[in-house]
C-alpha positions as CSV (number, residue, x, y, z in Angstrom):
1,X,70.6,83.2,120.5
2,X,73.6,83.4,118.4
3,X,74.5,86.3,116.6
4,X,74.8,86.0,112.5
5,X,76.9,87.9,110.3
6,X,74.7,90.7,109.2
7,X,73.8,91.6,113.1
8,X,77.7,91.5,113.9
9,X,79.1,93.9,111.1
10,X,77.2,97.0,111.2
11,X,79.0,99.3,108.7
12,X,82.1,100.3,107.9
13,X,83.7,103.3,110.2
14,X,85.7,105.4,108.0
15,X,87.3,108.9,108.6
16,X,90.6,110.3,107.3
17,X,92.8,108.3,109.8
18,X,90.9,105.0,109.4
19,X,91.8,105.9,105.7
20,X,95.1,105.9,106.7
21,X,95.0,102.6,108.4
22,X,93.4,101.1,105.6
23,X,96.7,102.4,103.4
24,X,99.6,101.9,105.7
25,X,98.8,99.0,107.7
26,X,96.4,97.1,106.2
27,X,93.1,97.1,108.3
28,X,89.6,97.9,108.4
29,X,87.4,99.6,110.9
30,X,84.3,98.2,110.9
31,X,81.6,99.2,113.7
32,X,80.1,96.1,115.4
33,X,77.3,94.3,117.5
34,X,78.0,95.6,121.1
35,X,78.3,92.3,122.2
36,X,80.5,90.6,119.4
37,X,83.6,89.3,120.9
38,X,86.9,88.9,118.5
39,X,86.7,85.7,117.4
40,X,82.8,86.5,116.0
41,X,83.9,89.2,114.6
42,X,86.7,87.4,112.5
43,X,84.4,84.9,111.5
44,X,81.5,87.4,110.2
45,X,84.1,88.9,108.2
46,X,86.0,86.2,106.6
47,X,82.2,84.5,105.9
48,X,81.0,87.8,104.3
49,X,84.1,89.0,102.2
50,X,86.0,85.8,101.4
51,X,89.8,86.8,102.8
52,X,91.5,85.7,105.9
53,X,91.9,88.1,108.9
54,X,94.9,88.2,110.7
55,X,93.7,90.0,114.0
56,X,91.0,92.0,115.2
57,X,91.4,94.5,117.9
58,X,87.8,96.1,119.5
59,X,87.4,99.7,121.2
60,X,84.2,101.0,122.8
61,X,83.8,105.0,121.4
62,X,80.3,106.7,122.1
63,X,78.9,105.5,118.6
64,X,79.7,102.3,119.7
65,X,82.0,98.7,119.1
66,X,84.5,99.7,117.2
67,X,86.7,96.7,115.4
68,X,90.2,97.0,114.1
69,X,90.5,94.4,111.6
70,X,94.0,93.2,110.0
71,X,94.0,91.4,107.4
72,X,96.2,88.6,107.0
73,X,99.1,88.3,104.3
74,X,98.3,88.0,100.7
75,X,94.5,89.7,101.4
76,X,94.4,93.5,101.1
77,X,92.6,96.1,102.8
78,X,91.9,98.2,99.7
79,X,90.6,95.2,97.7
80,X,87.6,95.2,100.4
81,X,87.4,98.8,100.8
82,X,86.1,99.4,97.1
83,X,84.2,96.5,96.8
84,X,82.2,97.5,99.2
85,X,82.6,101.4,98.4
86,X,84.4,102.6,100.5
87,X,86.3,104.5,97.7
């Protein structure tokens, strides 16, 4: 059974240095489905918030799939981060 977009994307992970990402380099940490490779991921996230994601980079912490996401040039990090209130 496939995976859809609102099982893959959790919620977004956010902390003062994922704030920093988000600022500096232009990505999102979003916590994911466990078993949501990259190329899922990318796809949830350009389906659900409209912008085009450069790479995504995954890490397993105890709270779970972690995913790194960069967006891709012209799309910014901050745009997606208040919309969906981040800040």
């Amino acid at each position: 059974m496939a995976l859809i977009e609102h099982e893959i994307l959790l919620h977004p992970y956010v902390t003062e240095k994922t704030l920093t990402l988000m600022e500096s380099e232009n990505k999102l940490v979003f916590v994911v489905e466990k078993s949501a490779s990259k190329e899922t991921i990318k796809r949830a996230f350009e389906q659900r918030y409209d912008v085009k994601v450069a790479d995504v980079a995954t890490k397993r912490q105890k709270d779970g799939k972690h995913a790194i996401i960069k967006f891709a040039e012209g799309y910014r990090a901050e745009d997606v981060g208040m919309r969906i209130g981040i800040f």
